[in-house]
C-alpha positions as CSV (number, residue, x, y, z in Angstrom):
1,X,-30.1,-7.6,-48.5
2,X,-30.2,-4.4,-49.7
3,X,-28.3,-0.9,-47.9
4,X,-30.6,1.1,-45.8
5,X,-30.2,4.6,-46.2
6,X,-28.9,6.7,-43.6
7,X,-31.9,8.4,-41.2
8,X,-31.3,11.7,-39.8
9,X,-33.8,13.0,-37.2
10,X,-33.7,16.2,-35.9
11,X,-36.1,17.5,-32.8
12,X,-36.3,21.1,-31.7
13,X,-36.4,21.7,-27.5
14,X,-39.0,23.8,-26.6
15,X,-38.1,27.4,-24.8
16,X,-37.9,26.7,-21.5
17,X,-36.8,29.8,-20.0
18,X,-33.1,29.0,-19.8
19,X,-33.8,26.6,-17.7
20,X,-31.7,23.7,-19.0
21,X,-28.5,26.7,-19.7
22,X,-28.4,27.3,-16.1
23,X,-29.2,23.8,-14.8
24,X,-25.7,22.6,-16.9
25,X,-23.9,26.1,-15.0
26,X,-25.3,24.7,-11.6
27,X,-23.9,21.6,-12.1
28,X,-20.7,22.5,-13.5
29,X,-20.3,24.9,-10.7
30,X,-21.7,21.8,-8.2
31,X,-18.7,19.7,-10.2
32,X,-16.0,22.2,-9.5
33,X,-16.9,22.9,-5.9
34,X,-16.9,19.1,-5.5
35,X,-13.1,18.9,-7.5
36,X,-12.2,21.3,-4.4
37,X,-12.9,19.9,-1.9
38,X,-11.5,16.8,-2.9
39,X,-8.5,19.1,-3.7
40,X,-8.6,20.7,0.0
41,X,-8.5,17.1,1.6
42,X,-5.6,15.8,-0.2
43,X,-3.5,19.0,0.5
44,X,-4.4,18.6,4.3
45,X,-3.9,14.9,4.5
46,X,-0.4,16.2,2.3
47,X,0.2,19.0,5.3
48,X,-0.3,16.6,8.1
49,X,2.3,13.9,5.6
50,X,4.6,16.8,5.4
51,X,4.6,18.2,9.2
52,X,4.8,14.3,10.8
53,X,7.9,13.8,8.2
54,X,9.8,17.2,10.0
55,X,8.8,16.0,13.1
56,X,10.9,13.2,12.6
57,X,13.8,14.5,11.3
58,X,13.9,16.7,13.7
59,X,13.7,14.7,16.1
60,X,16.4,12.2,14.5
61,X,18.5,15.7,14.9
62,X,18.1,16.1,18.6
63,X,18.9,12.8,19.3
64,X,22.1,12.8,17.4
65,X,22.6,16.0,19.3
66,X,22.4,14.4,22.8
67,X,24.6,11.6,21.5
68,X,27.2,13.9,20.4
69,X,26.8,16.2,23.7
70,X,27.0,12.9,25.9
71,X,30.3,11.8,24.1
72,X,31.6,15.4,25.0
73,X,30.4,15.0,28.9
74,X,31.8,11.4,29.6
75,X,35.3,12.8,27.5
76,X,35.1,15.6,30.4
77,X,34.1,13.3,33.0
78,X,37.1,11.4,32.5
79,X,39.6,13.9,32.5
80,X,38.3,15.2,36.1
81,X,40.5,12.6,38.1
82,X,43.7,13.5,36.1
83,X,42.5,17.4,36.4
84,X,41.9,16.7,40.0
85,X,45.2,15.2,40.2
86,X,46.7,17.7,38.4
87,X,45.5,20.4,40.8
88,X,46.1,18.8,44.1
89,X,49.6,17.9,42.5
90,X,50.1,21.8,42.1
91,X,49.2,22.9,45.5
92,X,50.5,20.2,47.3
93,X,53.8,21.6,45.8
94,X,53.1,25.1,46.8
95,X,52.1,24.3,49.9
96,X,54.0,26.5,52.8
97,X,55.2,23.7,54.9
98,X,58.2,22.5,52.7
């Protein structure tokens, strides 16, 4: 078997009156505007991500707020017998009849 030589063709596109240029621009431009979108979707569906993920740490905030402010009001709550005590202690030794 003997080696072929190499073939080169060559063919010559008719004028077509820019046609073809502008048909690869459209679709380049139909490419990008696609690439955007897709771009535009993921940073919503990121935004919505991001705002739900506040949400809940915010919220994890508030209720370690209400825990800490409960703790406060039952530490109060207790001391109002001994206040009351306290008080009643007071006046009753004020009080004019002794």
């Amino acid at each position: 078997m003997g080696v072929k030589p190499p073939v080169i063709s060559i063919t010559q596109m008719l004028f077509d009156g820019f046609a073809t240029r502008d048909e690869v621009a459209r679709l380049g431009y139909a490419k990008l505007s696609q690439y955007d979108i897709f771009k535009r979707s993921s940073e919503d569906v990121a935004l919505v991500e991001a705002a739900a993920f506040l949400d809940t740490v915010k919220y994890q905030h508030l209720v370690q707020y209400a825990a800490d402010t409960l703790k406060v009001h039952r530490q109060i709550h207790e001391q109002i017998p001994e206040l009351r005590g306290a008080a009643l202690d007071i006046a009753y030794q004020r009080s004019p009849g002794d």
